[in-house]
N, C-alpha and C positions, 0 to 999 in steps of 0.2 A: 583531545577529543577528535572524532571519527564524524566529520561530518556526512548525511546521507543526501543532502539536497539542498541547494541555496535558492529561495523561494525572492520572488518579485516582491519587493516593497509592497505596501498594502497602505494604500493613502486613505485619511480619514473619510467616509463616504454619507453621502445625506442622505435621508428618509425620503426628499421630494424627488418622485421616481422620474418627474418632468426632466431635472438636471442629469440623467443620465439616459443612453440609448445604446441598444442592442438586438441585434440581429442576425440570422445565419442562418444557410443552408444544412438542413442534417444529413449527411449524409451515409454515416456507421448510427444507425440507431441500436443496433443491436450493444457495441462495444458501452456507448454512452448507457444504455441501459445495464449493463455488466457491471459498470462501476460502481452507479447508485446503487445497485441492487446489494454489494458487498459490503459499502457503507451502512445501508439505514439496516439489513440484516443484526450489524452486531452494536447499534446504536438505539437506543429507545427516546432518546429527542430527536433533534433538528438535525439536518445534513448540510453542509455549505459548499456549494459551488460556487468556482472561484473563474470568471471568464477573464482571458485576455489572452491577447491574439499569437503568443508564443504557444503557451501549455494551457489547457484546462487541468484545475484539480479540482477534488471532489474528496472532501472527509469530513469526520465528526470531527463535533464540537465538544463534547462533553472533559470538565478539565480533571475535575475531582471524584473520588471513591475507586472503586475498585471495578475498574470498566476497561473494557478492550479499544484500544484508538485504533481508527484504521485513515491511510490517507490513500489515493489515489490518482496516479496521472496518465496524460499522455500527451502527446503534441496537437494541438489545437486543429491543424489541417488535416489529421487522420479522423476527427469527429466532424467537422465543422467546412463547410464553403464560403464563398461570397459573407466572410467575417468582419462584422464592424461589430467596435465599441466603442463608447465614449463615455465619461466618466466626470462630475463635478463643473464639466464646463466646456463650451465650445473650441476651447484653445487646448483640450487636453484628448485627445483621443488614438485609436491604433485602429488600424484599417489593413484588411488582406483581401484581395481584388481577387476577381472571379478567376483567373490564371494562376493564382498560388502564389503573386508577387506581393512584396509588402507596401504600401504604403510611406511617402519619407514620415518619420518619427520626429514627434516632436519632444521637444522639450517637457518631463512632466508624465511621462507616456505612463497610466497606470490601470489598475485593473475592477472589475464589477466582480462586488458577492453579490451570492443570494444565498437567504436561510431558509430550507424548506422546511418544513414542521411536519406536511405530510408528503412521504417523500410516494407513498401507493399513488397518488395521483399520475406522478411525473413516468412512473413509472408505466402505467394503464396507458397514458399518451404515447410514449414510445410502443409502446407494444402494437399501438393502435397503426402508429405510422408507417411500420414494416411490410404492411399490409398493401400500402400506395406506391403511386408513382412519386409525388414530390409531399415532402415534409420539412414545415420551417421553423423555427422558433425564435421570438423576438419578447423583450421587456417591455410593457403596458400597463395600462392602469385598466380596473376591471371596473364596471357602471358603478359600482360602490367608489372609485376614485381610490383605490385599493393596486398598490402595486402585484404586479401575475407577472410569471410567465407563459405566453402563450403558444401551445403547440401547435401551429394547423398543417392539417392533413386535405392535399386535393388529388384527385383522380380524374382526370377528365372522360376517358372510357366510362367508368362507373358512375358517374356524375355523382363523386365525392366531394363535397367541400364542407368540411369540420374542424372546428378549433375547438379546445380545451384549456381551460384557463388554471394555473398552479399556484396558487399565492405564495406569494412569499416575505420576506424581511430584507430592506436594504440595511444591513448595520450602520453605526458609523463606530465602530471600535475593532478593535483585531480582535477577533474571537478566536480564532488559533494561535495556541502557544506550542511552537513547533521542536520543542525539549526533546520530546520523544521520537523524533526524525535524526536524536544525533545518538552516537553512542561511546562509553568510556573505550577510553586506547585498550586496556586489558580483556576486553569483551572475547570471547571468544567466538568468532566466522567461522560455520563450517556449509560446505558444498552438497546439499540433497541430491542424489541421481531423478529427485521428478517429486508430484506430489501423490501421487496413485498409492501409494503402500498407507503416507499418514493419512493420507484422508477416509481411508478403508477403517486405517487402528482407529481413528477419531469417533467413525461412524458407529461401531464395535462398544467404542465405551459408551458413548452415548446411548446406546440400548441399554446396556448394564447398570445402567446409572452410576456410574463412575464419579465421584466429588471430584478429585482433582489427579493430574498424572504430574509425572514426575523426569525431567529429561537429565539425563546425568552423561557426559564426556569423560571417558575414556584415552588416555593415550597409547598409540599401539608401539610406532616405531619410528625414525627416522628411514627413509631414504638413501643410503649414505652417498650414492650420485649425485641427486638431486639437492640434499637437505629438506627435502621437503618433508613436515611431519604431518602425519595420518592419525587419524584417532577413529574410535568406536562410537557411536549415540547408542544410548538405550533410553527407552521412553516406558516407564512404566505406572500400573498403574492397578487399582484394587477395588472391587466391589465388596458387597458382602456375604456373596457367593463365589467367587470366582479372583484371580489374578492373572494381568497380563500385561505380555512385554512384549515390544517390537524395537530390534538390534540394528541399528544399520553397521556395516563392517570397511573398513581402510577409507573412510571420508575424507580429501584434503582441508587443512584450516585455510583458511585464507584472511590477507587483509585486502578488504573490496571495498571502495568508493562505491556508493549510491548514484553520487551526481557525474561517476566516469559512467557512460553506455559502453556496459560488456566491459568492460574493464576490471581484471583480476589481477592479483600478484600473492602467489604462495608466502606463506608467513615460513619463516626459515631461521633460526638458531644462530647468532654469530659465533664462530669459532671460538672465541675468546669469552663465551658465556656457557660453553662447554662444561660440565662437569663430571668429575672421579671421582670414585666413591673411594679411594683408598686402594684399592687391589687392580687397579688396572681398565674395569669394566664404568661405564658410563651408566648414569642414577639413570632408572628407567623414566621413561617420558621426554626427558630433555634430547637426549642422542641416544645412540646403538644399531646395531645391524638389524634390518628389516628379518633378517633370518631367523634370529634368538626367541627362545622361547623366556618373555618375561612377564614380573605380574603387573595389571594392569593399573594404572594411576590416576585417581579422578582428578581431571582438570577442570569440572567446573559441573554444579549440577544447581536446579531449581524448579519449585513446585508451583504448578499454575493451576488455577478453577479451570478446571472440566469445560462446565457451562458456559465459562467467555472462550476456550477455544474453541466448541462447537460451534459456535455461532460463526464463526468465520468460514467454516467447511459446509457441503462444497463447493468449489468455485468455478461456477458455468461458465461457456463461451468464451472464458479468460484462456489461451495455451501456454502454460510458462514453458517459457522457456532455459532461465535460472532462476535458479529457489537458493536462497541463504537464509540460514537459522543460527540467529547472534544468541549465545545467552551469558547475562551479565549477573553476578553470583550476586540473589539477597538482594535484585533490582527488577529487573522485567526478562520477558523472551521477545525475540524478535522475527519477525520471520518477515522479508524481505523478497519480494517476485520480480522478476521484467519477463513478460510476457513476446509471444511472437510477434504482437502486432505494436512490440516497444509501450506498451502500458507497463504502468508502475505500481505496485502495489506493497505495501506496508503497514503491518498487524504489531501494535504493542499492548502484549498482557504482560499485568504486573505479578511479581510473584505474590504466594499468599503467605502472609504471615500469621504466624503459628501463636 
């Protein structure tokens, strides 16, 4: 297995919002807003933020049917200031001091969900915040005795002071089964030059009302310097008027760690897994000269709902930076982001079955 990320422990967590605390300066409202907004987009339940003083993530929950998972990270100090949490108990908490230093760690150090249900709220408060000078947000109980998170926004020029209250759910069970953050060895990695062209074809079929497209891998040639093999995507797909395809040409595979930052290494053919066809010439796909004109060999293709990849396009204020698109034959597609400002993003639709 291909793991894509190894997530912080997730210690059982109480309902009584007293036994936990949380608070911190926001200071990317915009990025934090980018996140949730991608999540509850292709989610129609709850969204869970996950705080602790390493990484924030942000993803659905949903485990079952025929639904898009989406997770989301980034590094806790690119959203967040002046960061404390504490969790189950006074002896347990992570602390990051207004200089960016960490706190000593104790023993125990673990992390606060929140289940949001409506995520338009959290959403309405960041937006609001962009607006000010300073914006906070801290875990509280609301006059109902109701755990919130609360947003507040002050200004002192404008003589703003407004907070905004987000309820939410402190679970006490793992709600994320994080299965779909790993992926089979035979998977195939390939390298997007950007997302501007799919998210244009996405846009395209979604007008046409397109059920489902169809992404099919091509092998083109071997490298013979390099070894490095190249392949074709074609992404196709049909209405009841019309057909369309969008090609990408000489894409490298690769096998990419999620949990390496920026860490690649071309998938490459051991010589001694080399094969001949009998007359000399090597089976198309495996090896051959980049020069040869041969026919082209599906290495791996699968159909996804339309519907659940719309719903992930398009993606604001995010700027990827590498784009990876795993598709795993008769299982799920993947599409995998790390953005400019090191956010992480990861979309699994499953295929549909016929």
């Amino acid at each position: 297995m291909i793991f894509f990320l190894s997530l912080p422990p997730i210690s059982a967590l109480h309902n009584n919002a007293s036994l936990m605390r949380f608070k911190a300066t926001i200071q990317d409202q915009r990025m934090l807003a980018s996140m949730c907004q991608v999540c509850r987009r292709t989610e129609r339940g709850s969204v869970v933020v996950k705080l602790h003083r390493e990484e924030l993530n942000i993803f659905t929950c949903a485990t079952a049917g025929n639904v898009i998972r989406v997770w989301a990270s980034c590094p806790t100090d690119s959203v967040f200031r002046d960061f404390v949490a504490q969790s189950t108990s006074a002896s347990r908490g992570s602390r990051r001091d207004s200089r960016g230093g960490d706190a000593p760690e104790r023993e125990g150090d673990d992390a606060i969900l929140c289940e949001i249900e409506d995520t338009s709220r959290l959403l309405h408060a960041l937006r609001q915040a962009e607006r000010f000078q300073h914006a906070s947000i801290k875990l509280t109980k609301s006059s109902e005795e109701l755990p919130v998170l609360r947003v507040s926004v002050k200004d002192t020029q404008l003589m703003v002071d407004v907070s905004h209250d987000v309820p939410v759910q402190l679970p006490n069970r793992k709600l994320m089964d994080t299965n779909f953050l790993t992926s089979a060895s035979d998977a195939l990695c390939i390298t997007l030059p950007g997302l501007e062209e799919l998210t244009t074809f996405v846009e395209k079929l979604r007008i046409a009302s397109c059920e489902r497209a169809t992404f099919i891998v091509y092998t083109k040639c071997h490298d013979s310097e390099s070894g490095q093999l190249n392949c074709n995507l074609v992404v196709e797909a049909e209405s009841t008027h019309a057909s369309f395809e969008l090609e990408y040409k000489s894409l490298p595979l690769k096998c990419f760690n999620f949990t390496d930052d920026k860490t690649e290494k071309g998938c490459r053919m051991d010589r001694e897994n080399e094969h001949d066809d009998g007359d000399g010439s090597r089976i198309p796909g495996l090896a051959g000269d980049c020069r040869a004109e041969r026919p082209r060999e599906v290495l791996g293709s699968i159909s996804i709902n339309m519907r659940l990849l719309g719903r992930f396009f398009p993606i604001r204020d995010l700027v990827p930076h590498m784009v990876y698109l795993l598709v795993e034959n008769e299982d799920s597609l993947k599409l995998a982001i790390i953005t400019t400002e090191n956010a992480k993003l990861v979309a699994h639709i499953p295929a549909l079955v016929d």
